[in-house]
PLY file of the C-alpha trace (Angstrom):
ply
format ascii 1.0
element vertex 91
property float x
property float y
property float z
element edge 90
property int vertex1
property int vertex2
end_header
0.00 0.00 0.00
1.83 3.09 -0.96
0.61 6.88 -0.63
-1.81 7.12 -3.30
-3.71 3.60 -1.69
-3.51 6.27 1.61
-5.07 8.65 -0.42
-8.02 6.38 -2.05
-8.63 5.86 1.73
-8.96 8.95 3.09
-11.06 10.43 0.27
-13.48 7.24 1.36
-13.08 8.60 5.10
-13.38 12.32 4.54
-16.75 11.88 2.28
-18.57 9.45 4.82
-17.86 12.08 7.42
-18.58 15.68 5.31
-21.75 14.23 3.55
-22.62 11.38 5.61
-23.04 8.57 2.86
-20.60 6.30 1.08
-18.86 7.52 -2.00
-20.23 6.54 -5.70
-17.21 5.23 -7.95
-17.44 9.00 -10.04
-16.65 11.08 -7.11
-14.28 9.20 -5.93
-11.75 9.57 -8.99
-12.91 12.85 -9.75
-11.72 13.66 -5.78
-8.24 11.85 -6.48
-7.78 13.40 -9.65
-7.98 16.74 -8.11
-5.92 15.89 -5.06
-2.92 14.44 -7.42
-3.00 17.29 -10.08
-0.14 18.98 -9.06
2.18 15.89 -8.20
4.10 15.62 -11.36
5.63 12.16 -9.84
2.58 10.18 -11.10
1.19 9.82 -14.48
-2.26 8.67 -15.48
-0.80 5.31 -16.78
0.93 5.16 -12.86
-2.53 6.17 -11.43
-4.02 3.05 -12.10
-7.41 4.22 -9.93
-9.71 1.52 -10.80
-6.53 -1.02 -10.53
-6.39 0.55 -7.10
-9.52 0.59 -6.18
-10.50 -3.05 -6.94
-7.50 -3.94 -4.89
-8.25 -2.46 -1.99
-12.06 -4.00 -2.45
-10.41 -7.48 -2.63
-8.06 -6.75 0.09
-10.79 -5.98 2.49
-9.84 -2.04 2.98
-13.31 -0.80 1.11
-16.71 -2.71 0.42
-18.98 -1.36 -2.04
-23.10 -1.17 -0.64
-24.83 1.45 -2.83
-21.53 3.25 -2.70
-17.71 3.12 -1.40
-17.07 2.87 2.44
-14.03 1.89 4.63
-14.23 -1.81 6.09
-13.17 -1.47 10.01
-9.59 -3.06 8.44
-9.82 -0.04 6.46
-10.65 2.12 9.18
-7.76 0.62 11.36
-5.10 1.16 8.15
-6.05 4.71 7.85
-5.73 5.50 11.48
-2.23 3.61 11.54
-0.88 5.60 8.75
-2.35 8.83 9.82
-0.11 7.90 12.66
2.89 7.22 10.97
2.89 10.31 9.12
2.13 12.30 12.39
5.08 10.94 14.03
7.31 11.24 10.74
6.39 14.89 10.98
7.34 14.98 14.76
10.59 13.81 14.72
0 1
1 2
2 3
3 4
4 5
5 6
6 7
7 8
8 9
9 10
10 11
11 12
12 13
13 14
14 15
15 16
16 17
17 18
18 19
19 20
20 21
21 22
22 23
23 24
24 25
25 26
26 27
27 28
28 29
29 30
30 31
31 32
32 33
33 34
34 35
35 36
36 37
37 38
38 39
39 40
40 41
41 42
42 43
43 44
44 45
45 46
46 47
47 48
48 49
49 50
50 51
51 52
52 53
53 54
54 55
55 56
56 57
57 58
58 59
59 60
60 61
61 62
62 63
63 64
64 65
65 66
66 67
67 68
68 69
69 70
70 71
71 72
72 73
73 74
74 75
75 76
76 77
77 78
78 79
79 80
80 81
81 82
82 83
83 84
84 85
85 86
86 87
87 88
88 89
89 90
């Protein structure tokens, strides 16, 4: 799972809790298309979203009812690397 994975999982997060209902597939890459515009590191071909995406279905991070939301093994990754960046920060 890499930064962009991250990413895919806090856009999930952040929508549930701003508009309190899971994500349809369209917002979702038209929110992580606007958050990686301006990182010239990644290219569409490297994007990969719906590559991405399905993974993190199969791996158990997202589950799709009516729309996207985190799995509690997706909560529990996003908290640990919110954590890991907030003590990367720190130090």
């Amino acid at each position: 799972m890499d930064k962009h994975d991250f990413m895919i999982l806090d856009i999930v997060h952040q929508h549930k809790k701003e508009q309190q209902e899971h994500i349809r597939l369209a917002v979702l890459e038209r929110n992580f298309w606007k958050r990686i515009e301006g990182d010239v590191t990644l290219s569409v071909g490297q994007a990969r979203i719906g590559e991405r995406i399905t993974r993190l279905y199969l791996d158990g991070f997202i589950q799709n009812k009516n729309g996207y939301m985190l799995t509690k093994k997706g909560r529990e990754q996003l908290n640990k690397m919110a954590a890991e960046v907030n003590t990367a920060v720190a130090s």
